[in-house]
C-alpha positions in Angstrom: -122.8 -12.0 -36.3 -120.9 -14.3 -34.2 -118.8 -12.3 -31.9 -118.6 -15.5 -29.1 -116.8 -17.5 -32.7 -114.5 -14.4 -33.2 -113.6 -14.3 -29.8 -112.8 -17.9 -29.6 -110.9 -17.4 -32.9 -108.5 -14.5 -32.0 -107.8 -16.6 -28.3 -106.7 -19.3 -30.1 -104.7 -17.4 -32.8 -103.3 -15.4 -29.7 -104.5 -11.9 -31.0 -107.0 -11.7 -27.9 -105.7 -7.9 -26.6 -106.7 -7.1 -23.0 -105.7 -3.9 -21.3 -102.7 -3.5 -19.1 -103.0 -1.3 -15.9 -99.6 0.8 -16.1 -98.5 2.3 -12.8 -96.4 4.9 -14.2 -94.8 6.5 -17.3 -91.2 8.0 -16.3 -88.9 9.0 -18.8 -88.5 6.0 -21.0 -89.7 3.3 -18.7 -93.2 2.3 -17.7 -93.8 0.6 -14.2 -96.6 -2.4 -14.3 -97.0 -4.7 -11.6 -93.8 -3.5 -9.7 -91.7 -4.1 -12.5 -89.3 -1.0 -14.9 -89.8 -1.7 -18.3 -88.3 0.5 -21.2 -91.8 2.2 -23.0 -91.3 1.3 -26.7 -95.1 1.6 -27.1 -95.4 5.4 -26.7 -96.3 7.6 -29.6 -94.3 10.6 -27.6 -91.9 10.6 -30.4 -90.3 13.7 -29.3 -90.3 13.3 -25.7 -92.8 16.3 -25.3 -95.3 14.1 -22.6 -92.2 13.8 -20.2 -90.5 17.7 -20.2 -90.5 19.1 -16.9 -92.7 22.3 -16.1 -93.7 25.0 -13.4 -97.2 24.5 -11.8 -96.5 28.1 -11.2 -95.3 28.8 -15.0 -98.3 27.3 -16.5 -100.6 28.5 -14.4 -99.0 32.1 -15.0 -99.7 30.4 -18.7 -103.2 29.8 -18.5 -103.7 33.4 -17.1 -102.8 34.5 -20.4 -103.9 32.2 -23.2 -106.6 31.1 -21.2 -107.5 27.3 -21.4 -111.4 28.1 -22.6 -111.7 27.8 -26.2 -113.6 25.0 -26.5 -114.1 24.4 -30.4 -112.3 24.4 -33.5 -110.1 27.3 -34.2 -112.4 28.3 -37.4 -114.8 28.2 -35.1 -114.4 29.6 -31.6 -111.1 31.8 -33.0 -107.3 31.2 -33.3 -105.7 31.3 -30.1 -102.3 33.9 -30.5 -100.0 30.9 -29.3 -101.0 29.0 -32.5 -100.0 31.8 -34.5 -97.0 32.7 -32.7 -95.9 28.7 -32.4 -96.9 28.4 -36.6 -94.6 31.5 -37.5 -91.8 30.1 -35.1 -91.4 27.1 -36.8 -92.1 28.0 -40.4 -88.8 31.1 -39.5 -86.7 28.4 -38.2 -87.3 26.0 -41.2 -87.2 28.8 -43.5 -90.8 28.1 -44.9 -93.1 30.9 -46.0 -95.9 29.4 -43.7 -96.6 26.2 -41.5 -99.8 24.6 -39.9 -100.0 22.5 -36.8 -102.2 19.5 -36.3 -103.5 17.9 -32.9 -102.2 15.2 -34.1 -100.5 13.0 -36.8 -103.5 11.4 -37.6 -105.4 14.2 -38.3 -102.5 15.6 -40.7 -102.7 12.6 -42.7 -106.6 12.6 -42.6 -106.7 16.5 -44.0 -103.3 16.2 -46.3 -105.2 14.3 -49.0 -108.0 16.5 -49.3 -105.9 18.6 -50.9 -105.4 16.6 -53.8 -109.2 16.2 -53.7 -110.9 16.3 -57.3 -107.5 16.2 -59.2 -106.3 13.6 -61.2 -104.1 12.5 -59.5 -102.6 8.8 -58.6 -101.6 7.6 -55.0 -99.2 5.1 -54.4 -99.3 3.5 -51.0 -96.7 1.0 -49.2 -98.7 -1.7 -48.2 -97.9 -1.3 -44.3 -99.2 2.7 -44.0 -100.2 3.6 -41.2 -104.0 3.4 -40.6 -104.4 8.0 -40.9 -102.4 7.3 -43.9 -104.5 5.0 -45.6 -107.5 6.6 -43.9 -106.6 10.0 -45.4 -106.4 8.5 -48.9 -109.5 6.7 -48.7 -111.7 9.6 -47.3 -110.2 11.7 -50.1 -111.5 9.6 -52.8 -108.1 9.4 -54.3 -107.5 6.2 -56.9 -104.8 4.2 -54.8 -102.7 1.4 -55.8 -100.7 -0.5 -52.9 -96.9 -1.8 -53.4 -95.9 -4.4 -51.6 -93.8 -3.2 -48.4 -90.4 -1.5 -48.6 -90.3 -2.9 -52.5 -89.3 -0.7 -54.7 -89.2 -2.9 -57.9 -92.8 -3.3 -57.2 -93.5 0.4 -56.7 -91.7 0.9 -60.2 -93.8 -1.9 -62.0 -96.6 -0.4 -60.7 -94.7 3.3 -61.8 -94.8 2.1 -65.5 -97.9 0.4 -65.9 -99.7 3.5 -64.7 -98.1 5.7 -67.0 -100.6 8.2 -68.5 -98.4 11.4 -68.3 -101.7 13.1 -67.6 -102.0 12.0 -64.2 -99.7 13.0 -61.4 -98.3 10.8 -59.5 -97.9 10.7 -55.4 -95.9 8.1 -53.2 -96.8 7.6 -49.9 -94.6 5.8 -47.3 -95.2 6.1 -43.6 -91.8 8.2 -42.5 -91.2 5.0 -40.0 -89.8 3.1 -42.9 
């Protein structure tokens, strides 16, 4: 191993990350060295991390729902908010049921394992996101990658693979 090489290489190439200390998150912007800058690097899609709130409503809030499980729900039990929060959503978007994730990434790293042990064919875009590609690899799902955003490519691929015993999935990263 050579790490002082692969150093050197990724300096030179200018892909040498370093971390950068960030003042503040407001709203949109983020505040480093003085400086406003407009956040384009958050993964607060939704805004969620920056919603105003009652110290006295959520403590009021942890009084209730109590901030102590400290394992899986499987494991430790489902908290009532996750049930209330599940059957919410899935009434609003008219769906019989609904499941929430910590996170994206752990979505697309339990989705596949649905699939597991079928015959099934996955068809990735070449630019997935990491869970994406993670999810389909820890499956143990056959993959094929089409070239990004190319659709003619993603057809070839279509017909070539055409056993009408297999089902087919496409997977492209909703950012697209």
């Amino acid at each position: 191993m050579n790490s002082k090489s692969n150093l050197k290489k990724l300096h030179e190439e200018g892909l040498y990350r370093k971390l950068k200390s960030i003042e503040c998150v407001c709203d949109k912007y983020i505040y480093i060295d003085g400086k406003r800058y407009t956040n384009f690097t958050s993964n607060d899609y939704l805004g969620l991390g920056q919603l105003k709130f009652s110290i006295q409503d959520f403590s009021e809030f942890m009084k209730i729902y109590s901030p102590n499980l400290s394992s899986s729900r499987l494991v430790s039990g489902n908290s009532i908010i996750y049930d209330d929060l599940e059957s919410t959503i899935s009434n609003w978007l008219n769906f019989k049921n609904c499941l929430i994730f910590n996170s994206g990434y752990d979505a697309n790293l339990s989705i596949f394992n649905i699939f597991k042990d079928e015959d099934i064919l996955v068809f990735s875009d070449q630019k997935n996101h990491a869970s994406i590609i993670d999810g389909i690899r820890l499956s143990g799902l056959d993959k094929k990658i089409y070239n990004h955003l190319d659709y003619k490519d993603l057809e070839g691929k279509l017909a070539y693979h055409s056993n009408k015993n297999v089902q087919k999935l496409i997977v492209s990263d909703s950012v697209f």
